[in-house]
N, C-alpha and C positions, 0 to 999 in steps of 0.2 A: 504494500500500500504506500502509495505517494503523495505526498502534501506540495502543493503549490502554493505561493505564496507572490500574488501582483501588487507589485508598489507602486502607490496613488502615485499617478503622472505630478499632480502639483504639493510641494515641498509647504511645509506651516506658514513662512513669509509671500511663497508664492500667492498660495491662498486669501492671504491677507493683501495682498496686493489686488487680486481681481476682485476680492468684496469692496476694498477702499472704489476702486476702478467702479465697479456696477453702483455702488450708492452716486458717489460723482455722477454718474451716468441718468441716476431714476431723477435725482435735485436738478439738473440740467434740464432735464425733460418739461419736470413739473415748472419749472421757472420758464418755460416756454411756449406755456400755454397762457389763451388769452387771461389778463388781470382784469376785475373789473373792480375799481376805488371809486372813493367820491374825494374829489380834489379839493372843493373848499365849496362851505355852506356857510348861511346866515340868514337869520330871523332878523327883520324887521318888521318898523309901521308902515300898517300899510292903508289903502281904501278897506274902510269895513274891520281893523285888526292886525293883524300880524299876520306880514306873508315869509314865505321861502323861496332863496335862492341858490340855486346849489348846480355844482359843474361836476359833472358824473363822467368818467371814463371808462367807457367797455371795448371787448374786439368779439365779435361772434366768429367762433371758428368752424371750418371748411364744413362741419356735417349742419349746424344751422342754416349757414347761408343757401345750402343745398336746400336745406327744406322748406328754406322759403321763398329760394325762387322755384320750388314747385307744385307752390300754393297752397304751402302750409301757415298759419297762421301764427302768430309767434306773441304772446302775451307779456308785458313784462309790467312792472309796477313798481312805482316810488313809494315806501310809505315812511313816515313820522310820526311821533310820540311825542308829547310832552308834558311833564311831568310836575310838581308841584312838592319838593321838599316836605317832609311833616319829619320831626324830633321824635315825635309819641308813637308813630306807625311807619307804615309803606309808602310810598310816596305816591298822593296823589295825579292820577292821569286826569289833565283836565281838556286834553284834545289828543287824536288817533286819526289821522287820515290817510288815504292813500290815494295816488293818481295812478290809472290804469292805460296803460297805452295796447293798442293792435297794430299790429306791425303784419302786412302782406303782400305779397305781388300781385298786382291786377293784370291780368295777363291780356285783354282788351285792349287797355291803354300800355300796355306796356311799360307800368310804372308801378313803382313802390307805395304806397297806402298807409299812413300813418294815422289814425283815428284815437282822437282821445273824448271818450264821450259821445258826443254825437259830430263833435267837429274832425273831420278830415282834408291831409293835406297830401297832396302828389307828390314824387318824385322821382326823376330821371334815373338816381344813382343810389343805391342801398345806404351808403355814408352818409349823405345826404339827411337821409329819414333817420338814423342812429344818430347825428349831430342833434337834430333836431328834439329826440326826447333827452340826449343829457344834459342840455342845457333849461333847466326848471327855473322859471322866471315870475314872480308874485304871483305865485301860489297863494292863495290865502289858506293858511292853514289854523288858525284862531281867530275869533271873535275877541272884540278889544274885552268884551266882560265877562269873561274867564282866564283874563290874563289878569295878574293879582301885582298893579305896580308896585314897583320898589323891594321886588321880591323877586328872587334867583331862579330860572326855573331849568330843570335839566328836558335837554334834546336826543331825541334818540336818530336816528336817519339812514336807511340803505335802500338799495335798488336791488331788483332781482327779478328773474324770469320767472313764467308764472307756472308751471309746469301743470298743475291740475285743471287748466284750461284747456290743455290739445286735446288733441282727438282721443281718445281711449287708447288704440295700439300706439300710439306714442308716448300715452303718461308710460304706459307695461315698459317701453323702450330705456325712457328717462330713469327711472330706477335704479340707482346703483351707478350711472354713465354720468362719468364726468364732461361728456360732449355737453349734455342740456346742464348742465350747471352752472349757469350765471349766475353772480349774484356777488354785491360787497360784502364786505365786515359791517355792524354798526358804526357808525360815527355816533360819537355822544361829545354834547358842549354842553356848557351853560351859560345862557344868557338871561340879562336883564333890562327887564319891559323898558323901552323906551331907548336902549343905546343898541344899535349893530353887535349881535354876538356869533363873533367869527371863528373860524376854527381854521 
């Protein structure tokens, strides 16, 4: 009887060398997918309250653009929080809203579809309409009498894709795929009623 004995091609250093190598490798990758941040927000007065302004950066990559230029509908949504300090408790929310955008190809005109609400706007070029919902301009997101002046209130704020809106065999898709995963971190600031609170 004969015992054979095969020695692993790669050496303990080696090994540690192609693990250092593949980690490098997966942190490259991930840093290489689209980011989506909000670059800089603020609550001011506004008509009617406090509005929001906020410069949102995303990049939709190769498998969204594909499905919407083949007339898939692509939901995404802003939403914000804001909160109200309390010592004793939790802090009160004393506003929650969210803008909801539809993003599609019209394949008629031949143009991109941006509907927020009931208002829609065309355009030539997909960028184009992605420019157009990151930039959030007087928003009104509070009423001036639920803002409680001379008092600090915290903000909450991200963007993200809406996934529970697609079609059924795309939410099953989305699941687990970091393709449909758009979406920021929270922004949180605190401002106070009546001066620009910037982040």
């Amino acid at each position: 009887m004969t015992a054979s004995i095969t020695r692993s091609s790669a050496s303990g250093p080696e090994r540690a060398v192609r693990f250092v190598a593949g980690a490098l490798f997966a942190l490259c990758a991930l840093l290489a997918q689209a980011e989506s941040v909000i670059r800089s927000a603020e609550i001011v007065p506004g008509d009617g309250g406090y509005v929001l302004n906020a410069d949102i950066e995303i990049e939709l990559n190769p498998r969204l653009i594909d499905a919407v230029t083949r007339g898939v509908s692509l939901y995404f949504t802003t939403e914000v929080v804001i909160e109200r300090p309390r010592w004793y408790w939790l802090n009160e929310t004393v506003a929650r809203r969210s803008l909801d955008y539809r993003l599609y190809y019209h394949a008629i005109t031949r143009s991109y579809r941006l509907s927020v609400g009931t208002l829609h706007q065309n355009f030539d070029e997909l960028e184009e309409a992605l420019h157009t919902m990151q930039r959030v301009r007087n928003w009104l997101v509070a009423e001036t009498e639920v803002i409680q002046a001379g008092v600090s209130h915290e903000v909450s704020l991200r963007f993200r894709l809406d996934t529970s809106q697609l079609p059924k065999p795309f939410q099953v898709t989305a699941i687990g795929s970091s393709d449909w995963n758009v979406e920021t971190d929270w922004m949180n600031w605190t401002f106070l009623p009546g001066a620009p609170g910037f982040r």
